[in-house]
C-alpha positions in Angstrom: 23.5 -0.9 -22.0 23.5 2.7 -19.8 19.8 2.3 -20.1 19.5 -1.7 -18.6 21.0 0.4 -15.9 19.1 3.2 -15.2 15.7 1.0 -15.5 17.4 -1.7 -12.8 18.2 1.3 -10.3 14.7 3.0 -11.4 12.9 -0.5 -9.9 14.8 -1.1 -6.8 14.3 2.5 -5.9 10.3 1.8 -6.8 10.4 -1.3 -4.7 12.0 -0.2 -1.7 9.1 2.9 -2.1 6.6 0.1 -1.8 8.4 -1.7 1.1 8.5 1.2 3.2 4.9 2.2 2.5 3.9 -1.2 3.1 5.8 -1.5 6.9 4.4 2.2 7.2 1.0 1.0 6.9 1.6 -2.0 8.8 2.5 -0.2 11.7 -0.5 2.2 11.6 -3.0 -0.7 11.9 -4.3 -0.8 8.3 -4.3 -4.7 8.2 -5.3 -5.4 11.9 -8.8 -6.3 11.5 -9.3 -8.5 8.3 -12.4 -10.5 9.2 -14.6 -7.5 9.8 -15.0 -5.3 6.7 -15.9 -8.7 4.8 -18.8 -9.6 7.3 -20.1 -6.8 7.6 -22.2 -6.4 4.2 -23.8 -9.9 6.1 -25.7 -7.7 8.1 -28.5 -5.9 8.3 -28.3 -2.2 8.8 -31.1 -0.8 10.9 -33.6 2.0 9.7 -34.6 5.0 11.4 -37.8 6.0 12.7 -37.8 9.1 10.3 -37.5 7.2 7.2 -40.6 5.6 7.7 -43.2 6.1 4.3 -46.4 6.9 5.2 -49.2 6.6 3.3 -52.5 8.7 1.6 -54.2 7.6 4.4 -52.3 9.5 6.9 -52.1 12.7 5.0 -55.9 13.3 4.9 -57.0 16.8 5.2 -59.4 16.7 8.8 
């Protein structure tokens, strides 16, 4: 019966852990923009000049 006990005090102490990390990140901005992260695999990301491949062609000895 001790152990009931122990276990019951063992969760609220976990949960309250939770709670204040939740409010701590809540207050940091961690949830304030929810829309963006899932859009943005939507778009395209655009490639540099450098990472251009060039071919044979332009590699010709003169």
């Amino acid at each position: 019966m001790n152990m009931i006990f122990i276990l019951i005090g063992f969760s609220m102490l976990l949960a309250l852990i939770f709670l204040i990390a939740f409010f701590w990140a809540s207050k940091s901005g961690q949830n304030d923009d929810l829309y963006t992260p899932g859009v943005r695999i939507l778009f395209d990301d655009d490639k540099p000049a450098d990472d251009v491949v060039k071919s044979d062609e332009d590699h010709q000895a003169p």
